[in-house]
C-alpha positions in Angstrom: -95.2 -227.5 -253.4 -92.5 -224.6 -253.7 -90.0 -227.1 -253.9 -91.5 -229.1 -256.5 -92.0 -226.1 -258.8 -87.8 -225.2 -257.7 -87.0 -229.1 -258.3 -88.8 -229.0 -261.6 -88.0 -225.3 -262.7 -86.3 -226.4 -266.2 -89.1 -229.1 -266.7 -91.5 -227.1 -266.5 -90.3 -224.9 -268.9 -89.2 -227.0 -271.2 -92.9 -228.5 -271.0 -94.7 -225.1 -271.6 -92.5 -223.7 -274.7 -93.0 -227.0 -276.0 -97.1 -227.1 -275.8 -96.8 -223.2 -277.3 -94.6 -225.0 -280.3 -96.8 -227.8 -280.5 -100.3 -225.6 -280.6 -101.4 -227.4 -277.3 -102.4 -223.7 -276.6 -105.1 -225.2 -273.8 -101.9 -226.3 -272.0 -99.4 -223.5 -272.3 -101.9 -220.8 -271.0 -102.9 -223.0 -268.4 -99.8 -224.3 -267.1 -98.2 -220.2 -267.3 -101.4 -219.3 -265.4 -100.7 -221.7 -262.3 -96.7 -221.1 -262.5 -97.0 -217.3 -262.7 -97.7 -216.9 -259.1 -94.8 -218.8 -257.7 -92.4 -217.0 -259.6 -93.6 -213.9 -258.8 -93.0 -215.0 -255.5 -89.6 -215.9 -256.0 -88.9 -212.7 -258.0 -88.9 -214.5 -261.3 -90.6 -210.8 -262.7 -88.6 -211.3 -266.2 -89.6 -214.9 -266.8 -92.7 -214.7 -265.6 -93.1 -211.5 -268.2 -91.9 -214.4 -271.2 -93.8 -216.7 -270.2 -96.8 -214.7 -270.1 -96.2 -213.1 -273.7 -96.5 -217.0 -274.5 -99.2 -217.7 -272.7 -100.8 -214.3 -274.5 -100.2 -215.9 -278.1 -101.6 -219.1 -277.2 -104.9 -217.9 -275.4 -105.4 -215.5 -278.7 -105.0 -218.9 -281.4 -107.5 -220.2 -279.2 -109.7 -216.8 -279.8 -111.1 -218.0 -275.9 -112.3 -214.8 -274.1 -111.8 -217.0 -270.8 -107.9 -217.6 -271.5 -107.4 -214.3 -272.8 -109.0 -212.6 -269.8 -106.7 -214.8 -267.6 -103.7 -214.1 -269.0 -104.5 -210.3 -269.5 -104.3 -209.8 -265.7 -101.2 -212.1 -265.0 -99.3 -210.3 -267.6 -100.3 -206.5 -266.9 -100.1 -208.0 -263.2 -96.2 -209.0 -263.9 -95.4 -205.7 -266.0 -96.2 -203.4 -263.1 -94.1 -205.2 -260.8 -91.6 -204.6 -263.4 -92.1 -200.7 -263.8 -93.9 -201.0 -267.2 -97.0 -199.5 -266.0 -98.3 -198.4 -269.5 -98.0 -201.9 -270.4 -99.6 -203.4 -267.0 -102.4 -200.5 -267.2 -103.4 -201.8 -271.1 -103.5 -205.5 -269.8 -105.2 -205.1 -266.5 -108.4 -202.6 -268.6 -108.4 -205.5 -271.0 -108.7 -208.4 -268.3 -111.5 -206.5 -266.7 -113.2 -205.7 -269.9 -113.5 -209.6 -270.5 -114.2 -210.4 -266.8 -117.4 -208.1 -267.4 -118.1 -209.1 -270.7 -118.3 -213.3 -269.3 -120.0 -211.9 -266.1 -117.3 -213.2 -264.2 -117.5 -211.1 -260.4 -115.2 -213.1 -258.9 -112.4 -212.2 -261.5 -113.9 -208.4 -262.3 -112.9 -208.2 -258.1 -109.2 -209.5 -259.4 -109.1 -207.4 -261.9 -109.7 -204.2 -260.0 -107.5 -205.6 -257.3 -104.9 -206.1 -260.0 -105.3 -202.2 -261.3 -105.1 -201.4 -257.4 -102.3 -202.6 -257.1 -100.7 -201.1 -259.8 -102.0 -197.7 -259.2 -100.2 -198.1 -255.3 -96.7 -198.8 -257.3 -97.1 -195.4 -258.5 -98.0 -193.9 -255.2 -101.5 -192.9 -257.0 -103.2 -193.8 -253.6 -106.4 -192.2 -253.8 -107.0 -193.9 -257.8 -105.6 -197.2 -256.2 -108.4 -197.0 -252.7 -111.0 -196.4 -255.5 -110.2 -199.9 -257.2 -109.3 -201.5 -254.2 -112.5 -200.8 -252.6 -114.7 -202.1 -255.7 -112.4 -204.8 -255.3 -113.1 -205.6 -251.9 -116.7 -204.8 -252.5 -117.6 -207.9 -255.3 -114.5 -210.4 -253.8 -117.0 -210.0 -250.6 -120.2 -211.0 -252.1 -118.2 -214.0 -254.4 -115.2 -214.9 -253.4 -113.4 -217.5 -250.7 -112.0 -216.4 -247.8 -108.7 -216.0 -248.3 -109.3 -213.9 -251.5 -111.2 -211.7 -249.7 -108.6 -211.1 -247.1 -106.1 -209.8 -250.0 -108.4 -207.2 -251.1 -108.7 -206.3 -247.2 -105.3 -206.1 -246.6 -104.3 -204.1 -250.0 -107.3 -201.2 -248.8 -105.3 -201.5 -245.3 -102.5 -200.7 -247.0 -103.4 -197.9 -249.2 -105.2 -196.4 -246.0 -102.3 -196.5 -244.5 -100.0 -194.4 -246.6 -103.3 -191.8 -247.0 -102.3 -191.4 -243.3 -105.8 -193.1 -242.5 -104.4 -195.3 -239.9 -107.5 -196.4 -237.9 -108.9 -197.2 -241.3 -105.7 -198.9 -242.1 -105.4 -201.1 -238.7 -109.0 -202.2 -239.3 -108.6 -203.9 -242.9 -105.5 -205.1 -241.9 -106.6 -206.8 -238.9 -109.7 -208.8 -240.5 -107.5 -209.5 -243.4 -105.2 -211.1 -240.9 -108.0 -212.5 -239.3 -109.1 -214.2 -242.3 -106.0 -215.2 -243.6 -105.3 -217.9 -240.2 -108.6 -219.0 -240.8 -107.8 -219.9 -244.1 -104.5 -221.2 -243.7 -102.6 -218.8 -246.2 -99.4 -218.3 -244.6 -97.8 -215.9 -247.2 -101.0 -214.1 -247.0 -100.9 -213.5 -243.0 -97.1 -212.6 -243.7 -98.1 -209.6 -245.8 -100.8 -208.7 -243.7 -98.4 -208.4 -240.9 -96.0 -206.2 -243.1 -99.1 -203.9 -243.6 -100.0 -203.5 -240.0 -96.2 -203.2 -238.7 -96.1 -200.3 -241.6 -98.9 -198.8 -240.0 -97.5 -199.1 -236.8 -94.5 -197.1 -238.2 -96.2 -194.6 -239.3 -97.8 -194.1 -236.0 -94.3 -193.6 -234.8 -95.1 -196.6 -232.8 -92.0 -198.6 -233.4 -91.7 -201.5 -230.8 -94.9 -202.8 -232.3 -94.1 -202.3 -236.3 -90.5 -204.1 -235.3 -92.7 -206.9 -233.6 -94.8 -207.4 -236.5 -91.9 -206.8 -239.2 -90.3 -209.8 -237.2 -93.6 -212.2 -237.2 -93.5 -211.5 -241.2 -89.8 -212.3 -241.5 -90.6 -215.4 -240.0 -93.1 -216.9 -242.0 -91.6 -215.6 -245.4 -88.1 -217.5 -244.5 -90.3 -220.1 -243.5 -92.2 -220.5 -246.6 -89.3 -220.0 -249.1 -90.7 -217.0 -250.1 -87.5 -214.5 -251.0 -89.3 -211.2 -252.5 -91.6 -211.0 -249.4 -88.4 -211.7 -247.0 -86.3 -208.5 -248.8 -88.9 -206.4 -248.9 -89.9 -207.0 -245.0 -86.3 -206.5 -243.9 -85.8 -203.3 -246.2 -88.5 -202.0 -244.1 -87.7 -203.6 -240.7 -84.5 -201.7 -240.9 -86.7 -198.1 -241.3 -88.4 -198.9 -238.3 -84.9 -199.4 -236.2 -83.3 -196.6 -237.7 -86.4 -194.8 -236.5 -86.1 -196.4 -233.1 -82.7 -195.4 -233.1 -81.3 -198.8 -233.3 -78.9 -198.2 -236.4 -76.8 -201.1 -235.9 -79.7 -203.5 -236.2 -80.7 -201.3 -239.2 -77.4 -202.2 -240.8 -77.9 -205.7 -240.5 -81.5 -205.8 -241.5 -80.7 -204.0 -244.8 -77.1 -206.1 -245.2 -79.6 -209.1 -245.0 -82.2 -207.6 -247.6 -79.2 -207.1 -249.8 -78.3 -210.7 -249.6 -81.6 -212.2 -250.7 -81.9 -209.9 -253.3 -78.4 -210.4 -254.7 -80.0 -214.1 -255.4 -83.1 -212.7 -257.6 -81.8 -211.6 -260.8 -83.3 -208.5 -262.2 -84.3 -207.8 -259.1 -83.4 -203.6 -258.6 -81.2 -203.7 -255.1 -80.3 -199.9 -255.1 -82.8 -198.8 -252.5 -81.5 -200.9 -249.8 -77.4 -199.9 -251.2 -78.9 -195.9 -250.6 -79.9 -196.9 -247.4 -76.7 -198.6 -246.6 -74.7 -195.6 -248.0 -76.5 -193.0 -245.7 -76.3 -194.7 -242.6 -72.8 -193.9 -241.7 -73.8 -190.4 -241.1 -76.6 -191.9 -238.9 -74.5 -193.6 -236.9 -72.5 -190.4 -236.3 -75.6 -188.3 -235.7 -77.2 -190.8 -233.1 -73.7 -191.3 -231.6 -73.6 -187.5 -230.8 -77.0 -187.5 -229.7 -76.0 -190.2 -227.3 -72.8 -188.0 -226.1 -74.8 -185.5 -225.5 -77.4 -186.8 -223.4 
C-alpha cells in the first residue's frame, strides 16, 4: 500500500487539485483525508498542510459538517506537527465542536486525542493526560481495537514524562498488546518507542536499547522514515546514557541520514547532539582511564 501511494505520489496529486478545480469537492476532501496519514508518515508535514487547506475549501463549498469536522482535525493535526500550534489548537476545538454537534463519540475520542497530542508537543503534559484520558475513555466504549491502543499508548507516554512510570509501562503494555492483536505494525512500533522511553527514564538502559531496536525494526520494515529518525535520535540517548558513545554516534549519524531525505523536516537536534558528543567521548574516555 506505501508503495502504491510512493509509485503514484504525482497522480494523486494531480488527481486531487484537479477535483478541488473541478468542484468535485466530495472527492478532494475525501481523497486528502485518506492521503494525509501516509504523508505524515513519510514526513510530508508541508504538503500534507496544502493539501489540507484544499481539502478545507472544498468541505466548506459543500457547507457538510461531516467533511468539515474531518478535515478540521487532519489539518490542526498536521499544523502542530509543524510548530503552528495556535493554528492546530483553532482546528482541533473546531473538529471536536462538530464531532459533538453530529454525536460522533468515535471521532470526539480523535479529536481529544488529536488536542492531546498537541498539547505533549508543547511539553503541557498534565493539559495533554487530561485529553488523552477522555480520549481513551470514549475510544474504549466505541472504537476498534487498534484505535483504542493509540489512545493507550499516547496516556503511556505522557505518564511517562510526568515521571509516572508504572502508570506509563501499564498503557503502554496493553497498547502493545492490542496493537499485535490487531495487526498494526507502525502502531506496535511506537508503542515500543514509548516503553523503551520509559525504560530510559528508569535509568534502565539495556531494556530501553532492546525496545528502541525492536521499533527500528519494524519502522525500516514498514517504510516508515519519521518513525525510524525519531527512534534512532532516541536510541542514541539511551547509549550515551549507557556509556556507549560510539554507538551513539552512529545511531544519531543514521537519524541524520533519513532526515536529510524529508524535506522540511528540522534536523538540528540530532546535529546538537552530534556536536556535543566529542566532549563525551573525552569525558567517558577519562572516566575509563581512571578506573
Amino acid at each position: 500500500m506505501l508503495a502504491w501511494f510512493s509509485a503514484e505520489h504525482r497522480v494523486l496529486h494531480a488527481i486531487l487539485t484537479m477535483a478541488a478545480e473541478s468542484g468535485l469537492d466530495h472527492y478532494c476532501w475525501t481523497l486528502a483525508w485518506y492521503w494525509s496519514p501516509i504523508l505524515k508518515r513519510r514526513g510530508q508535514l508541508h504538503e500534507a498542510a496544502v493539501l489540507q487547506r484544499t481539502a478545507l475549501t472544498a468541505a466548506h463549498r459543500l457547507a457538510d459538517p461531516v467533511s468539515l469536522a474531518h478535515v478540521n482535525y487532519e489539518l490542526g493535526h498536521v499544523s502542530g506537527r509543524l510548530g503552528d500550534y495556535a493554528t492546530g489548537h483553532t482546528h482541533l476545538r473546531r473538529s471536536l465542536e462538530l464531532f459533538t454537534r453530529l454525536g460522533d463519540r468515535v471521532n470526539m475520542g480523535q479529536a481529544q486525542h488529536g488536542l492531546a497530542l498537541l498539547f505533549n508537543q508543547q511539553d503541557r503534559y498534565a493539559e495533554a493526560l487530561e485529553h488523552a484520558v477522555e480520549a481513551l475513555r470514549l475510544r474504549s466504549s466505541f472504537a476498534e481495537q487498534a484505535v483504542v491502543a493509540y489512545s493507550e499508548n499516547a496516556v503511556g507516554w505522557i505518564y511517562a514524562h510526568l515521571g509516572e512510570h508504572t502508570e506509563a509501562l501499564r498503557h503502554c503494555r496493553r497498547a502493545l498488546e492490542l496493537h499485535r492483536e490487531s495487526g498494526s505494525r507502525s502502531g506496535a512500533a511506537d508503542t515500543l518507542d514509548s516503553i523503551a522511553y520509559t525504560y530510559g527514564e528508569l535509568a534502565d538502559h539495556g531494556q530501553a536499547i532492546a525496545h528502541y531496536q525492536q521499533a527500528l525494526d519494524i519502522y525500516r520494515g514498514i517504510g516508515d522514515p519519521e518513525g525510524e529518525a525519531g527512534t534512532l535520535t532516541r536510541l542514541g540517548d539511551a547509549q550515551l546514557a549507557a556509556e556507549l558513545p560510539a554507538q551513539a554516534r552512529l545511531s544519531w549519524e543514521q537519524a541524520l541520514s533519513v532526515l536529510s531525505r524529508m524535506p522540511g523536516v528540522d534536523s538540528r537536534p540530532v546535529r546538537v547532539r552530534l556536536a556535543r558528543l566529542p566532549a563525551a567521548e573525552t569525558a567517558d574516555a577519562r572516566a575509563v582511564m581512571s578506573a
